[in-house]
C-alpha positions in Angstrom: 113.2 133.0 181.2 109.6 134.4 183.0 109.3 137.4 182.4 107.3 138.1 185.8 109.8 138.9 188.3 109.5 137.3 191.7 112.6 137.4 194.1 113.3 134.5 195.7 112.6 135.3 199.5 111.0 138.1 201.6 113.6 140.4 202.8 114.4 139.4 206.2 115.3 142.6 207.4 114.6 146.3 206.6 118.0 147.4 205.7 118.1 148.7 202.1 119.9 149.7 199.2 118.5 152.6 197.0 119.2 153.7 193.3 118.4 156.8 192.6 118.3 156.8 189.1 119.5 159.3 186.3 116.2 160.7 186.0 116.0 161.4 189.6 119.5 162.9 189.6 119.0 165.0 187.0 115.0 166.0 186.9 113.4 164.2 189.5 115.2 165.1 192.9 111.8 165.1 194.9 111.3 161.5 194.4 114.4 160.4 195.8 113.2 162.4 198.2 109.5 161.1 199.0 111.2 157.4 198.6 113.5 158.4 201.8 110.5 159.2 203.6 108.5 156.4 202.6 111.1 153.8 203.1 111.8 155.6 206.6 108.5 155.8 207.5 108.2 151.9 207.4 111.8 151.6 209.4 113.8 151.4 206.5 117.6 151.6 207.3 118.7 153.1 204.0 122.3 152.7 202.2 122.7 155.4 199.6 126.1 153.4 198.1 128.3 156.2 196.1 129.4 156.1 192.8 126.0 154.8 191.4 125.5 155.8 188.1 123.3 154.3 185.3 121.1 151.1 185.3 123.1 150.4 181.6 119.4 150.5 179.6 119.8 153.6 177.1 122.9 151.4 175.4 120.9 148.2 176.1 118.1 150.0 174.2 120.5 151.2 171.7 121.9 148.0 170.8 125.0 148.9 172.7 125.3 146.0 175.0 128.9 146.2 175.3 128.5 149.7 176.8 125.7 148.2 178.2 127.4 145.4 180.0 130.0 147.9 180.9 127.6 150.0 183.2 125.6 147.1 184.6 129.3 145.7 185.9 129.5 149.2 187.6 125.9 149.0 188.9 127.0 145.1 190.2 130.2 146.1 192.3 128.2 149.3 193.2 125.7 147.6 195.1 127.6 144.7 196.4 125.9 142.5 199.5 122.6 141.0 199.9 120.9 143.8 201.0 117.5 144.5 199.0 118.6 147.2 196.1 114.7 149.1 195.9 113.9 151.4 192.8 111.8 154.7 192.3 111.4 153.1 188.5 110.1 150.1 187.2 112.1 150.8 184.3 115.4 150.6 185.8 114.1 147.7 187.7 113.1 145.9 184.9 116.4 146.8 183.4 118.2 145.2 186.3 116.3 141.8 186.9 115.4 141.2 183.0 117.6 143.2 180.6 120.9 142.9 182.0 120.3 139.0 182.3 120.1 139.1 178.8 123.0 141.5 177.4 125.1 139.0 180.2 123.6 135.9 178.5 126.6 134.5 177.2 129.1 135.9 179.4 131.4 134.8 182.9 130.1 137.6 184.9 126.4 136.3 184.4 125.9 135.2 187.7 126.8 138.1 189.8 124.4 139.8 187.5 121.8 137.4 188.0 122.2 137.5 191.4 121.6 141.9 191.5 118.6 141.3 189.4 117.4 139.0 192.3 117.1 141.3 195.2 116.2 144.2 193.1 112.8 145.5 193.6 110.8 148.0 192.2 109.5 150.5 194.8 106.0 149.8 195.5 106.3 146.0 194.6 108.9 145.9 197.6 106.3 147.7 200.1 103.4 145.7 199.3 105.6 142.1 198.3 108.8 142.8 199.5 107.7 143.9 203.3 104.3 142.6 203.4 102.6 146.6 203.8 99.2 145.9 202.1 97.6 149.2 203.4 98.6 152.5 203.4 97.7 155.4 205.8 97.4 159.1 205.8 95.2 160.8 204.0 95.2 162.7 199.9 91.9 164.0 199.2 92.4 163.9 195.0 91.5 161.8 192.0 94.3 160.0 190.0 94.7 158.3 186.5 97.4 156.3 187.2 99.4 155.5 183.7 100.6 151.6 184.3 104.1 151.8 182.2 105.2 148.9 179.9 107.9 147.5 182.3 105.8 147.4 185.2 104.6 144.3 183.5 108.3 142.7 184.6 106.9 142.7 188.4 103.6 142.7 190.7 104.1 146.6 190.7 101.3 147.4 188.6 99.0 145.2 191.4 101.0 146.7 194.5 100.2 150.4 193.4 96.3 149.9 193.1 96.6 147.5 196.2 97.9 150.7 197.8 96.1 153.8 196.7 92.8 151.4 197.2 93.2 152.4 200.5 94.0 156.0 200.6 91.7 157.9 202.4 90.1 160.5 200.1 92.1 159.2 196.9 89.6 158.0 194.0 91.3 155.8 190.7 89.8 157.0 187.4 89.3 154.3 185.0 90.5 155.3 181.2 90.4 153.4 177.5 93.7 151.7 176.8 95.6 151.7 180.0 97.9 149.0 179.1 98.9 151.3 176.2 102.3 152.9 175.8 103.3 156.2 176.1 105.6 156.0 173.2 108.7 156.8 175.0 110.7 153.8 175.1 113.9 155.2 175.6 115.5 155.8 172.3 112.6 154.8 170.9 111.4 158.1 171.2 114.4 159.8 169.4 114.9 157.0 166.4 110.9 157.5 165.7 109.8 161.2 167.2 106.7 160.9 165.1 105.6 157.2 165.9 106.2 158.0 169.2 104.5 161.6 169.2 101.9 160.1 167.9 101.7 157.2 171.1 102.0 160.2 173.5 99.3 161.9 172.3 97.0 159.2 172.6 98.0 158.1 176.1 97.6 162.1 177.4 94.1 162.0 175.7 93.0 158.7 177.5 94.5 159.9 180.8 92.9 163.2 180.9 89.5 162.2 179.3 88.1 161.3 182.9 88.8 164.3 184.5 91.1 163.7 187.5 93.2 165.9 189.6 96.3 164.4 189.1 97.9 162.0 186.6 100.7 159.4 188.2 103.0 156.9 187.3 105.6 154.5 188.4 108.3 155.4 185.5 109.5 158.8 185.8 110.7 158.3 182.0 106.8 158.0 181.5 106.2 161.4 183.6 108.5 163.2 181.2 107.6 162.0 178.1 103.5 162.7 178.2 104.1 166.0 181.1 106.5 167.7 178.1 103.1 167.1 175.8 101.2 168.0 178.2 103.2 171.2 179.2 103.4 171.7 175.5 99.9 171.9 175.1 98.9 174.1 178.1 97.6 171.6 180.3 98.0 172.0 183.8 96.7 168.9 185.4 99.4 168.4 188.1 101.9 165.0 187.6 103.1 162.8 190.1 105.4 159.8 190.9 103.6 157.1 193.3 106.0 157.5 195.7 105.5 161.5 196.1 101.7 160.2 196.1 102.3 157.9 199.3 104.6 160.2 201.2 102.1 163.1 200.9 99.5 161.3 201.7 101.7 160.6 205.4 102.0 164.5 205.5 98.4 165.1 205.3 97.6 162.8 207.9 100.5 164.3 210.0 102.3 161.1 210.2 105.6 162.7 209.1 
C-alpha cells in the first residue's frame, strides 16, 4: 500500500462534503469557520452531512480497532456519494485514506471504506491538487513558522501549503532546525508517554520560535493544541494559527470577503 495519497481523479465539480472534526467541534470552531469561507470563496457548494462524528483514530491509535471500525462505518454511511469529503486536518485525513484501510484490511466492508478514503482530501491538498488553485490572493502582512505535522506526509499537503503562502502578499516563511520533527503528540501517544512526549514538544516549540516569527501555523489542529498548551504554559504569546484561518484572513485584508 503507498503511503502517498493521490485520489484517483480531479474533482469534476465544486460540490463538497466537509468534516469538521472533533477538535473543531469542541476547541476549534473558527476553523470550520475560515474553511467555509475559503471553500466559498473558490465557489464551493458545501454539504455539512449531520450526524458526523469521529474519523475512528483515537481507538485506531489505541489499539481499539474494533471501536475503531465501528466509527469509520459511521463516518462511511455518513458521507455517502461521490462528492469530495475535504478536511481542516491532515490527521483525520490521513486517518481516513490510510488508517481505516488498514483496521478494514481483512474485513467485507473494506471496499466502501476504501472507496471514502479515495475522495477524501486534506484541506489545502484539495485547493492546490484537488481544484487546481496554485495561487492565493489577498493580502497578511506577517511572518510564519509553519510546523509540517507527521501525517501530512500521507498527501501533497505539506507542498500545497508552501505552494500557497509562497504567494501571499506580505507573508514571509521562516526556516527552523528539524521541521520534519514531531511534536510529540500523537494522539494517545501523548497520554501513554506524557514525558517522552513533553520532552518532543518542547523541542518542536524551541525550533519554531527560535526564528522569531509573528505567528506559528499548522495543518493539524491536534498539533496547535499540543505545542500552544506548552506554549501557553510557558508564557509565550506568539499568536497560533490553522492554515486555513491563514488563507481566509488573508481574503479579509485584501477585502475580497
Amino acid at each position: 500500500m503507498s503511503l502517498l495519497h493521490t485520489p484517483p481523479n480531479r474533482p469534476s465539480g465544486k460540490s463538497v462534503q466537509l468534516m469538521t472534526t472533533c477538535l473543531c467541534d469542541t476547541f476549534y470552531a473558527d476553523v470550520a469557520q475560515a474553511t467555509v469561507e475559503i471553500l466559498e470563496y473558490l465557489g464551493c457548494d458545501i454539504e455539512l452531512p449531520d450526524g458526523q462524528t469521529c474519523c475512528g483514530q483515537p481507538a485506531f491509535n489505541g489499539g481499539d480497532w474494533k471501536s475503531s471500525r465501528k466509527v469509520v462505518r459511521h463516518a462511511v454511511k455518513t458521507f455517502k456519494g461521490d462528492k469530495p469529503v475535504v478536511v481542516p486536518s491532515g490527521s483525520c485525513a490521513a486517518m481516513i485514506f490510510h488508517g481505516a484501510l488498514l483496521a478494514f484490511e481483512k474485513e467485507d466492508d473494506l471496499p466502501e471504506v476504501k472507496a471514502l478514503g479515495e475522495r477524501t482530501w486534506e484541506l489545502v491538498d484539495f485547493i492546490v491538487n484537488g481544484l487546481g488553485v496554485t495561487e492565493w490572493p489577498g493580502k497578511f502582512d506577517a511572518s510564519v513558522s509553519f510546523h509540517s505535522s507527521c501525517h501530512l506526509r500521507g498527501s501533497n499537503s505539506k507542498a500545497a501549503v508552501h505552494q500557497l503562502m509562497g504567494t501571499i502578499d506580505g507573508l514571509t516563511t521562516k526556516q527552523f532546525d528539524e521541521e520534519e520533527q514531531c511534536c510529540g503528540f500523537g494522539g494517545t501517544f501523548a497520554v501513554s508517554f506524557p514525558n517522552v512526549s513533553r520532552e518532543m514538544g518542547n523541542l518542536k516549540v524551541e525550533n519554531l520560535i527560535k526564528p522569531n516569527p509573528d505567528i506559528v501555523a499548522s495543518a493539524d489542529m491536534g498539533c496547535m493544541m499540543h505545542f500552544g498548551g506548552m506554549m501557553d504554559k510557558q508564557g509565550m504569546t506568539i499568536k497560533r494559527m490553522h492554515i486555513a484561518q491563514i488563507l481566509r484572513d488573508s481574503l479579509k485584508n485584501g477585502g475580497l470577503i
